[in-house]
C-alpha positions in Angstrom: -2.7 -33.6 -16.3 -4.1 -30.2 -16.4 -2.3 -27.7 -18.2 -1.1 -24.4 -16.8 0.7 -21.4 -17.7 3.9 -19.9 -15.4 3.1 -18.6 -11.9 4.2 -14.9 -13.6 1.7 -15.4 -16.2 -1.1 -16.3 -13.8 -0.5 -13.4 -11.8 -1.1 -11.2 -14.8 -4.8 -12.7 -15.2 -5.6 -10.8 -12.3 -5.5 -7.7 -14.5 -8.8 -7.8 -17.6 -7.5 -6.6 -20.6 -10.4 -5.0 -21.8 -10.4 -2.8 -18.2 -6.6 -2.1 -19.1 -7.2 -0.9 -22.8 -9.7 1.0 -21.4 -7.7 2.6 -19.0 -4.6 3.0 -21.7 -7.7 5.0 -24.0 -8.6 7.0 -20.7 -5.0 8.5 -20.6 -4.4 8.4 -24.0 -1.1 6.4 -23.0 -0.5 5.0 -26.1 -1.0 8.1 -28.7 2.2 7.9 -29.5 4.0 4.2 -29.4 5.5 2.6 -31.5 5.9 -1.0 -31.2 5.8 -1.2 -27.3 2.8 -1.6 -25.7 1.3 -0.5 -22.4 1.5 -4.2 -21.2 5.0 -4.7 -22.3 5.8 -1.7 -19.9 3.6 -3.0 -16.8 5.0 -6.8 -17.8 8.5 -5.0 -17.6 7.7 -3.4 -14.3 6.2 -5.7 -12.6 9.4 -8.2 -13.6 11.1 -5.2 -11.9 9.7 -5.5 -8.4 8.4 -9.1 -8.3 11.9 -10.5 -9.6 14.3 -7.6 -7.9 16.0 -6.6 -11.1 17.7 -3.7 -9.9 18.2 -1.8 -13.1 16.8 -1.0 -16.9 19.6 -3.6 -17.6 18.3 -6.7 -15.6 15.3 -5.7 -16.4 15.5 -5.8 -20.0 17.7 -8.9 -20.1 15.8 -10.8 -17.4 12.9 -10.5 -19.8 15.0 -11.9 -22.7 16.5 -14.7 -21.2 12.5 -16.2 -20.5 12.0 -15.2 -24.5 10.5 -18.2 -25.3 7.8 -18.0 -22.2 7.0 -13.5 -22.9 3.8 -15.3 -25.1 2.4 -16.3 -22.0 2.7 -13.0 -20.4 1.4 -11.5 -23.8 4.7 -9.8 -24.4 6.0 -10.4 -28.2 9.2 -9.5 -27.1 11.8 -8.2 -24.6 12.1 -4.2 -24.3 15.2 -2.6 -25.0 16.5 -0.4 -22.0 16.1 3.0 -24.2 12.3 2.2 -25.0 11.5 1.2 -21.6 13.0 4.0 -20.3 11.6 6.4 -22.7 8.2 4.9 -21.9 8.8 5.6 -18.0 10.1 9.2 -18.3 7.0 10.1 -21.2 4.1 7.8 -21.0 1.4 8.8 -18.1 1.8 7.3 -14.8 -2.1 8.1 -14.2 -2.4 5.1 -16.3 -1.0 2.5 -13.0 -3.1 4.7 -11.2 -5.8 3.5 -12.7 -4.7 -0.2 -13.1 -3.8 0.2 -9.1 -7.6 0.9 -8.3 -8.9 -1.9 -10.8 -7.2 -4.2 -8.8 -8.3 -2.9 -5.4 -11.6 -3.5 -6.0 -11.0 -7.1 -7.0 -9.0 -7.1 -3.5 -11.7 -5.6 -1.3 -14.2 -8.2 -2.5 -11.5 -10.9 -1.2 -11.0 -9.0 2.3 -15.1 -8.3 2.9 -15.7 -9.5 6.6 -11.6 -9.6 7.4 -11.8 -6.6 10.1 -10.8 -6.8 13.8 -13.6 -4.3 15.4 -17.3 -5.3 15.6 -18.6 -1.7 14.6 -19.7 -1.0 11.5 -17.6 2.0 10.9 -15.0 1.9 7.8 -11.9 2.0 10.0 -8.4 4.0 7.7 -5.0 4.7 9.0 -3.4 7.7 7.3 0.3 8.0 7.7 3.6 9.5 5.0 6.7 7.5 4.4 9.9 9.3 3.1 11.7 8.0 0.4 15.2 9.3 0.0 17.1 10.4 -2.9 20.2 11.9 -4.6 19.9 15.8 -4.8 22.0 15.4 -7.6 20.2 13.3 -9.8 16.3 13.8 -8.4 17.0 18.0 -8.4 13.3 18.0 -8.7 13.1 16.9 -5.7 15.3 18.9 -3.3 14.6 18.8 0.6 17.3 19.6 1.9 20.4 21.3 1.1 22.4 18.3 0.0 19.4 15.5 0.0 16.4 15.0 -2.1 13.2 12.6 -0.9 9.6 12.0 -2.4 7.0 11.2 0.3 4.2 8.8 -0.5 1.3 9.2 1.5 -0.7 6.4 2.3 -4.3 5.4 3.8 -4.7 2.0 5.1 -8.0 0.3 5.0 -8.1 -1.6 8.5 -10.6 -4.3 6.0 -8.1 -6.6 5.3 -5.0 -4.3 5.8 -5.2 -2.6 2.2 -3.8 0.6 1.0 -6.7 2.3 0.0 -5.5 5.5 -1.2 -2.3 7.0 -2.1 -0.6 10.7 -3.2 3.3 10.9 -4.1 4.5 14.4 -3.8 8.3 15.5 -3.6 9.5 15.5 0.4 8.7 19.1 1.3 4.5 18.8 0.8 3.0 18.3 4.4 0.6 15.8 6.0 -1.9 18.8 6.7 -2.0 19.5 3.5 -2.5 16.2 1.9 -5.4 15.1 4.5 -7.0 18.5 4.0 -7.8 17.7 0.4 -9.1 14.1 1.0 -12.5 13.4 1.7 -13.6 11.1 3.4 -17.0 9.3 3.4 -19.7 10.3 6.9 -19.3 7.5 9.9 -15.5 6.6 8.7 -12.8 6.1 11.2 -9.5 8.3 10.9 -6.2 7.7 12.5 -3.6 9.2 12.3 -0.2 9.8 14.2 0.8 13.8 15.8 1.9 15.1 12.9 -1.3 15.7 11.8 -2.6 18.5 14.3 -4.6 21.0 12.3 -7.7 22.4 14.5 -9.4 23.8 11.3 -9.1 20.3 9.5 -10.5 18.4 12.7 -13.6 21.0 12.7 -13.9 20.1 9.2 -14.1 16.4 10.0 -16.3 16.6 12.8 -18.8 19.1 11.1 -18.5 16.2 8.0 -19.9 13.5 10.4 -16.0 11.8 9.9 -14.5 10.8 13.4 -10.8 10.8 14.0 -8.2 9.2 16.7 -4.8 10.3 17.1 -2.4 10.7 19.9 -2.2 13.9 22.3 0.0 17.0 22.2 1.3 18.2 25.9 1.3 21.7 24.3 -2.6 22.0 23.2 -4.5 24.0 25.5 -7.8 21.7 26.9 -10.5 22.9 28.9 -11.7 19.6 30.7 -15.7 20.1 30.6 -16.7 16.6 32.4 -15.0 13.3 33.6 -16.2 10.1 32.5 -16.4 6.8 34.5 -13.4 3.8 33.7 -13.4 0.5 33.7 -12.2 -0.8 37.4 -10.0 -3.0 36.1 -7.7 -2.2 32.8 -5.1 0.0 31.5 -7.4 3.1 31.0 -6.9 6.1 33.9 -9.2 8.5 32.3 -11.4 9.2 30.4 -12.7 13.4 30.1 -14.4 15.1 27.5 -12.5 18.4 26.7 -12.5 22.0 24.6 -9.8 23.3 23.0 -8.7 26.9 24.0 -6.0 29.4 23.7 -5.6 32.0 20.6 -8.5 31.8 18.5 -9.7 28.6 20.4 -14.2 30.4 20.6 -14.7 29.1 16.5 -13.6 25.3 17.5 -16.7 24.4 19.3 -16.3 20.2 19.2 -16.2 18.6 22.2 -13.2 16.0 22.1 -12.8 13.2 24.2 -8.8 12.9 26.2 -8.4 9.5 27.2 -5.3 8.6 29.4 -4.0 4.9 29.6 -0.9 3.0 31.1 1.0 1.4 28.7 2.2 -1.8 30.2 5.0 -2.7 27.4 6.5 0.8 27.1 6.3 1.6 30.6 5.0 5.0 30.0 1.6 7.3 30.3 -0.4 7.6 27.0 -2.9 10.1 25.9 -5.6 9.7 22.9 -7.6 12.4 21.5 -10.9 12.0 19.1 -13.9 13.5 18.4 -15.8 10.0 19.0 -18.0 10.0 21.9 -19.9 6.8 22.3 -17.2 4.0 22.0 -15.3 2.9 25.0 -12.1 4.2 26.2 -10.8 0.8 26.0 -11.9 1.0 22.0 -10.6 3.9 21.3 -7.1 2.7 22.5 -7.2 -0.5 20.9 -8.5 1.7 17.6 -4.9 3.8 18.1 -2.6 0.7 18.0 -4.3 -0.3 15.0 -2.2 2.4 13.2 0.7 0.7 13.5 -0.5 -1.5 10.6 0.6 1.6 8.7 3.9 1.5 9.7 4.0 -2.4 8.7 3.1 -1.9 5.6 5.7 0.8 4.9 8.5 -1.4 6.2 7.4 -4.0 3.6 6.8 -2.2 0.6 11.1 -0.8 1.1 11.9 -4.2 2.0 9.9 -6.4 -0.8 9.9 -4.0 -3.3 11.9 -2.1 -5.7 11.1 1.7 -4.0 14.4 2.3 -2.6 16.5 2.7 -6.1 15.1 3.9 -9.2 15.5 3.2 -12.9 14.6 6.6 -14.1 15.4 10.1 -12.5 12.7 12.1 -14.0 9.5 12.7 -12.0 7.2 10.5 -14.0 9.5 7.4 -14.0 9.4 7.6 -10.6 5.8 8.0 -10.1 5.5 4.9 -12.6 7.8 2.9 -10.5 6.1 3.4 -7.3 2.5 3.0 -8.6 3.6 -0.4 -9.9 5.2 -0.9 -6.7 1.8 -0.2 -4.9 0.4 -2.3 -7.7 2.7 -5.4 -6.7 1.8 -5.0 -2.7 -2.0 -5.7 -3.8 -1.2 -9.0 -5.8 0.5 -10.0 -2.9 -2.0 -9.3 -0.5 -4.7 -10.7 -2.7 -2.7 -13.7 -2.7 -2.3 -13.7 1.2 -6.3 -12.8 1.4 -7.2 -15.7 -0.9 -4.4 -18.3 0.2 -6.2 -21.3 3.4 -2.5 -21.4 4.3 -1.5 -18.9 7.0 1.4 -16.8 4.6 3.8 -14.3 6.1 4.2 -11.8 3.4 8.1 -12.0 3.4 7.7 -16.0 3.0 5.1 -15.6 0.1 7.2 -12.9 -1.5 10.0 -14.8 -1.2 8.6 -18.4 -3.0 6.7 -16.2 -5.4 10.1 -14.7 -6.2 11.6 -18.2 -6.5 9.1 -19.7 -9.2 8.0 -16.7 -10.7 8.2 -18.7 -13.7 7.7 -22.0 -13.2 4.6 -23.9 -14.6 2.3 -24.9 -11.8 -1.0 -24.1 -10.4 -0.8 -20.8 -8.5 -3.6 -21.2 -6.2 -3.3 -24.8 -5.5 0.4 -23.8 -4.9 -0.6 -21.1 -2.4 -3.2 -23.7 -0.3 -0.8 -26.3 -0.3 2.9 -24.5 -0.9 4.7 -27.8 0.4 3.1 -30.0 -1.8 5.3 -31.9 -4.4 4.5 -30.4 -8.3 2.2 -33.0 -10.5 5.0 -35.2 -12.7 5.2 -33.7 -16.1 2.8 -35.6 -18.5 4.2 -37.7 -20.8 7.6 -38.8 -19.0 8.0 -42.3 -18.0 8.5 -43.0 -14.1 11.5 -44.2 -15.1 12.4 -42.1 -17.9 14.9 -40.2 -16.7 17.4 -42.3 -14.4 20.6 -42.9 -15.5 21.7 -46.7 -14.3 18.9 -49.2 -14.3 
């Protein structure tokens, strides 16, 4: 029989040591231990949002109650709560950071070819998620009188449905001012909902050679300069190429495109706006719904993960916790990439959960999920009944 290590363990090969010491020397993350590791703290995190420990406490004592399977996961021993939580609140959370892109490129490799859309064009979804929390406790983070929030802001590679970029700022930062400072690469795709009208940052994209999609404001002032032919038959009612004007409106030159379409499952009129003037109306609209892979993926990192409560109140143990937590979306969407059978997340999260400790083959697991585990070598078909 061929010998494996736990599922948990497995999961952890996904991560080179060698890159991750190299990351730890990047950040300098471990000038200052003493006795717990850098692993031992993403081991402890991971255990956090993989087996939804809820607290430094399960945590902690989760880990000691597998004590004599930590060798596997290259952990000496279990943390205590006050060193992991020192190591949250102190150590650099640019350090998942990095560990976070290490593992997307091992990802994007897995989910080459997996796009939707025949263009060529790298296709991203850009959207912000609140996360809300006590005033009280996270008083760095105020938003509002009596509430506090963080906002993670997110971009979503439409390549196999991968974040591809993230920025976690306290709730009051803006989208504008997130998307202003990103750039983006000439020919890519941007989409991205209505709160992120900015005239000056849509020049910017369009003098960049970066095209952008997003959903029309009844208050923006258009000058329709030319109507385009639709299809006869479809949703699409119109398709115009437009100006902006108003206040201030001579310096944005582009020429936009405002395509109208009938939403049959809504029951309602919709408007797009981009800046791309060569695909199809019919394109562009099916290019819009694609951001509502966004919104997925939002609903599943609350729902899967540990982002809703927080084991540290200090800004970096929060930063820590959610870059593991983006860290734990891509092993299970590497999983869901690499797996032949057809996985809903919440049913692969769920059986991960389940065995994360049991000895079997992960990726013969994954294939074949329903498959009976290989006997245990050594033990006698009859071995262990009890009347005979």
């Amino acid at each position: 029989m061929t010998r494996v290590s736990s599922i948990f363990s497995q999961l952890l090969q996904l991560f080179p040591r060698g890159k991750f010491q190299q990351a730890i020397q990047e950040h300098q993350a471990e000038r200052h231990a003493r006795g717990f590791s850098c692993w031992t703290q993403l081991v402890a995190m991971l255990f956090c949002h993989l087996g939804q420990a809820k607290s430094l406490r399960e945590i902690c004592q989760g880990l000691m109650a597998m004590e004599g399977k930590l060798k596997h996961l290259g952990v000496e021993r279990a943390p205590s709560k006050s060193t992991l939580a020192y190591a949250n609140e102190h150590r650099p959370w640019e350090l998942f950071r990095t560990v976070f892109g290490q593992l997307l490129s091992q990802c994007e490799e897995v989910a080459r070819g997996k796009k939707r859309f025949r263009f060529k064009n790298k296709l991203l979804s850009m959207d912000s998620t609140h996360i809300e929390l006590c005033a009280s406790m996270f008083d760095w983070a105020k938003y509002k009188r009596a509430k506090g929030a963080a906002k993670v802001h997110l971009i979503l590679d439409n390549e196999g449905h991968l974040p591809h970029f993230a920025v976690i700022t306290d709730g009051k930062k803006s989208d504008q001012a997130v998307a202003r400072s990103i750039v983006f690469e000439p020919g890519t795709i941007v989409v991205v909902d209505r709160g992120y009208v900015d005239y000056n940052w849509w020049q910017a994209l369009t003098e960049s050679g970066v095209f952008f999609v997003t959903r029309f404001k009844k208050d923006i002032q258009i000058e329709v300069l030319q109507e385009r032919k639709v299809p006869q038959t479809g949703s699409i009612l119109a398709d115009q190429v437009i100006r902006l004007r108003g206040e201030g409106s001579p310096k944005y030159a582009m020429h936009l495109r405002l395509i109208t379409k009938w939403d049959e499952k809504s029951q309602e009129i919709i408007q797009f706006l981009t800046n791309q003037l060569e695909f199809g109306a019919t394109t562009i609209a099916r290019i819009y719904q694609e951001r509502w892979q966004i919104e997925i993926f939002f609903k599943a990192l609350k729902q899967l993960l540990r982002v809703k409560t927080f084991v540290g109140t200090s800004a970096n143990a929060l930063q820590v916790q959610i870059w593991t937590a983006l860290i734990g979306m891509l092993i299970f969407k590497y999983l869901q990439l690499k797996a032949q059978f057809g996985w809903s997340l919440s049913n692969l999260v769920a059986l991960l959960r389940q065995q994360l400790f049991v000895y079997r083959d992960l990726y013969r697991w994954i294939d074949v999920p329903f498959e009976a585990p290989p006997a245990l070598a050594g033990i006698h078909d009859g071995q262990l009944a009890l009347f005979v």
